[in-house]
N, C-alpha and C positions, 0 to 999 in steps of 0.2 A: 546176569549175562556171563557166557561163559565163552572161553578160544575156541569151541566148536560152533558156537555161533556165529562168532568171525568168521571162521572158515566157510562156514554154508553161506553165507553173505557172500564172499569172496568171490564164490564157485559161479552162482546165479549169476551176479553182476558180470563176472567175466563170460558167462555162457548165455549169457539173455535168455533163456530156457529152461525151465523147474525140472523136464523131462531131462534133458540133456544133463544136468547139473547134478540130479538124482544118482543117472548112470553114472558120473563120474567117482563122486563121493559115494556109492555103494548102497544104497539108499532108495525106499521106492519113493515116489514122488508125492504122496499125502501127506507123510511125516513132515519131508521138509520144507513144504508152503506151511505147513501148521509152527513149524521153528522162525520162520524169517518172518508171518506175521505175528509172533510173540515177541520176537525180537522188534518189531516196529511199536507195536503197544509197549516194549518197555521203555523204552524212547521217547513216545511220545510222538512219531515222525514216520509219515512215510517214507520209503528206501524206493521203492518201486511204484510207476504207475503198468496197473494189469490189464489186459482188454484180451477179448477172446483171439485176437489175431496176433499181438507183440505183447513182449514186456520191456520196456525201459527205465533207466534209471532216474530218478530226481533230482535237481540239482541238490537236495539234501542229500541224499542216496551216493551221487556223486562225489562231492566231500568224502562220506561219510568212510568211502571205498577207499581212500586215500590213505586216511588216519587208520583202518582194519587193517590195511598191507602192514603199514609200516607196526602196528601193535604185533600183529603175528610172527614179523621179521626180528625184534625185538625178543617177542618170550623164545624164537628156537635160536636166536643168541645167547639166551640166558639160561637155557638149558644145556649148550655147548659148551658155556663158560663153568657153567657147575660141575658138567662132566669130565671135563678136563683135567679142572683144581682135583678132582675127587681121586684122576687116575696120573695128577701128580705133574700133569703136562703143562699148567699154565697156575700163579701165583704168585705167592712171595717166601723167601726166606731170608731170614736174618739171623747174621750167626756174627759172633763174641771173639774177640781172640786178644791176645795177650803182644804185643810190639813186635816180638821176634818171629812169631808163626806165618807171615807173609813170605818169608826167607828160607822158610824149609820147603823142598822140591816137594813134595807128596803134595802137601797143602795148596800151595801157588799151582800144581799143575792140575789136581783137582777143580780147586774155583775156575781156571783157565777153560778144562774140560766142560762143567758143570752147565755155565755160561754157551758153550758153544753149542751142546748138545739140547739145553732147554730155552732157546731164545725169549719164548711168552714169560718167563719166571725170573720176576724181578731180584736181584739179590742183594741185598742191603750186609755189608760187614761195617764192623763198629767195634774199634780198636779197645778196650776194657780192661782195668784191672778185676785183678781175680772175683774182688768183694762185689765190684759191679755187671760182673755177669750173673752171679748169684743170683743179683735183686732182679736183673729184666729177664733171667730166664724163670724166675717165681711171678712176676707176673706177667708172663707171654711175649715180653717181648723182644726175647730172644729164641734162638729154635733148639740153636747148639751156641756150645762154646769149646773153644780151645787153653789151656792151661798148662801149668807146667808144674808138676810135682815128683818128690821121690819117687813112693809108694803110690798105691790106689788113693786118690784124694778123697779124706774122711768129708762127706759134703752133707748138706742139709735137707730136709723133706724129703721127698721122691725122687731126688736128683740119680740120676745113674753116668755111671764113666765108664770109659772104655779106652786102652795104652793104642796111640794113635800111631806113634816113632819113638825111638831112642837115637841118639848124636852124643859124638862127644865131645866135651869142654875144653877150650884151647884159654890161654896165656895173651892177651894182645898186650903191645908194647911199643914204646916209640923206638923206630928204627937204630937209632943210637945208643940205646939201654945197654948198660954192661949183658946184661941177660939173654939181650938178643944175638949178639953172637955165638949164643953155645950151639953147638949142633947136635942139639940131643935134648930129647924132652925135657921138661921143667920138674922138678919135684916139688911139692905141697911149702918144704920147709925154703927151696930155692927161694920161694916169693911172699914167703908170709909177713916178714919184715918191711915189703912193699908198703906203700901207701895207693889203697884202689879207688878208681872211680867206678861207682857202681849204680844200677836201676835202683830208686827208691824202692820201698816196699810195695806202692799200690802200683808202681809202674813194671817192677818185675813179674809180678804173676806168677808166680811161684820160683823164680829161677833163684831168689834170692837164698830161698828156705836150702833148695839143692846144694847151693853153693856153702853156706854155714857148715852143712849137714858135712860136706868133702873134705873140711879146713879142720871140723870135730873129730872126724874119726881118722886125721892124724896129730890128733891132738894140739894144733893149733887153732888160733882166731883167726879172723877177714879182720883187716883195717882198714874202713873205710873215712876216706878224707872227704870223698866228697858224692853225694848224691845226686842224678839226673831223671828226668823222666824219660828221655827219648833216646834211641840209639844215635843219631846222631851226635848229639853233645856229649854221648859218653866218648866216642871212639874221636869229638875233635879233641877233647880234654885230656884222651890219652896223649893223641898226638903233640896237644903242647903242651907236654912233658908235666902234667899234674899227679900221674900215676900210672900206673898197670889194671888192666882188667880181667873177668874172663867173661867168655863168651861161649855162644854154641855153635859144632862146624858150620851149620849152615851161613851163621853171620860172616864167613872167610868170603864169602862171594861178593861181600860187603868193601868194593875198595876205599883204601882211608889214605892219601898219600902221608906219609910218614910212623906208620904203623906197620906191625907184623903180626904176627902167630905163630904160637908154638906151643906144640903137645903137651899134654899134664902127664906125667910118670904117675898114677895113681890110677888102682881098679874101679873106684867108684866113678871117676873123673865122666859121669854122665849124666846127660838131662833125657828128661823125660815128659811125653807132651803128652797128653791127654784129652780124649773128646769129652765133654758133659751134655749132658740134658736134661732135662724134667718133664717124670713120667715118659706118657706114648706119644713118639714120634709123630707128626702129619704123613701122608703120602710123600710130600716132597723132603721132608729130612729124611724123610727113609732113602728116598734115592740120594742124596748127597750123602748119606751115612754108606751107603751101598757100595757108591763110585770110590771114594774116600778107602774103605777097605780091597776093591779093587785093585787100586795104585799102588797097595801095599804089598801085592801080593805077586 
């Protein structure tokens, strides 16, 4: 049995009429009495009783016309849902990002965008450190990811990156800090003597490497006292007075009562965020890669 058999079924039953039914569907009329009794032998059932004068349906035929609607209404659903996914207009995407990336304006007003513009397309974010988008975007399931490194991040397999934003690194501080009074950027060696509260490793996502790398090439260390996973607990543990941190502009939109910021005097003093993916894109990360370099531009 085939959807065209549905459909000649359909036609008859609604036109009580082989003649009639033929014209419709394009059709001369021997063919398709020879299709609707194939389709009853394959059944097993009459659909129709014939008489030289009417034709009417069975009360099998009747049913049978119900369950045919709804099957054919079904497969040109299921071929609008395919053709959709295919042209990017309905799905899913799941995309990776690292704590801080919700805070950067591109990112936040992209997804914002994204969202508005593809209603049917589900989007699943999923907050990761670096190592963990790795693994779900090696096996599928993730689309993209966002990270945060120096350089071009050295990645594994078919992963490809592309530089999404750059921002610069600010000083946060509890408002009473001797420090926080200067009125004038902070220098490397100002705060190295600090004690900082900073993202662990799997929780910074690269921001951690950026910041080593800044503290290196003025020949100072990061001292870090103490470790958190979330930006919260960092910026409350600033505020009561466990340490100093740094941070990226974007987090300044981040109010903390009892915190500040302030400039880093230093030319590296940047981060840098980063798209990844593995391999080729779906139809729909192309468009979220698309819109995403739009905003940029």
């Amino acid at each position: 049995m085939e959807l065209r058999h549905l459909r000649y079924f359909v036609r008859v039953a609604e036109e009580l009429h082989f003649g009639r039914a033929a014209l419709k569907l394009g059709i001369s009329q021997p063919p398709l009495s020879q299709q609707i009794r194939a389709l009853e032998d394959e059944l097993g059932i009459e659909l129709f009783d014939r008489t030289s004068r009417r034709v009417r349906l069975t009360d099998a035929g009747a049913i049978f016309l119900i369950e045919a609607r709804r099957t054919l209404d079904q497969a040109l659903h299921a071929v609008d849902v395919a053709r959709r996914i295919q042209q990017g207009e309905e799905g899913e995407l799941a995309i990776g990002f690292v704590s801080s990336v919700p805070f950067v304006p591109l990112v936040s007003g992209t997804f914002a965008r994204f969202r508005a513009e593809h209603p049917a397309i589900h989007m699943t974010l999923k907050e990761l450190s670096r190592e963990a988008q790795f693994s779900q975007l090696r096996e599928g399931q993730l689309e993209v990811g966002f990270i945060r490194s120096n350089d071009r991040p050295i990645l594994p397999g078919a992963f490809v990156s592309g530089l999404v934003h750059e921002e610069a690194m600010l000083i946060g501080l509890r408002d009473d800090h001797p420090l926080a009074r200067e009125d004038r950027p902070l220098t490397i060696d100002d705060v190295a003597d600090q004690p900082f509260v900073m993202f662990s490793n799997d929780a910074g996502g690269g921001f951690n490497d950026q910041v080593d790398l800044l503290f290196a090439r003025e020949g100072r260390k990061l001292r870090t006292v103490q470790e958190v996973n979330g930006l919260g607990s960092m910026l409350g543990l600033v505020a009561a007075g466990f340490g100093v941190t740094i941070v990226t502009q974007s987090l300044r939109a981040l109010k903390v009562d009892g915190v500040v910021y302030r400039p880093i005097a230093a030319e590296n003093a940047v981060s840098r965020l980063w798209l990844i993916r593995a391999g080729e894109p779906s139809t729909i990360a192309r468009s979220f890669i698309r819109m995403l370099r739009e905003g940029d531009g």
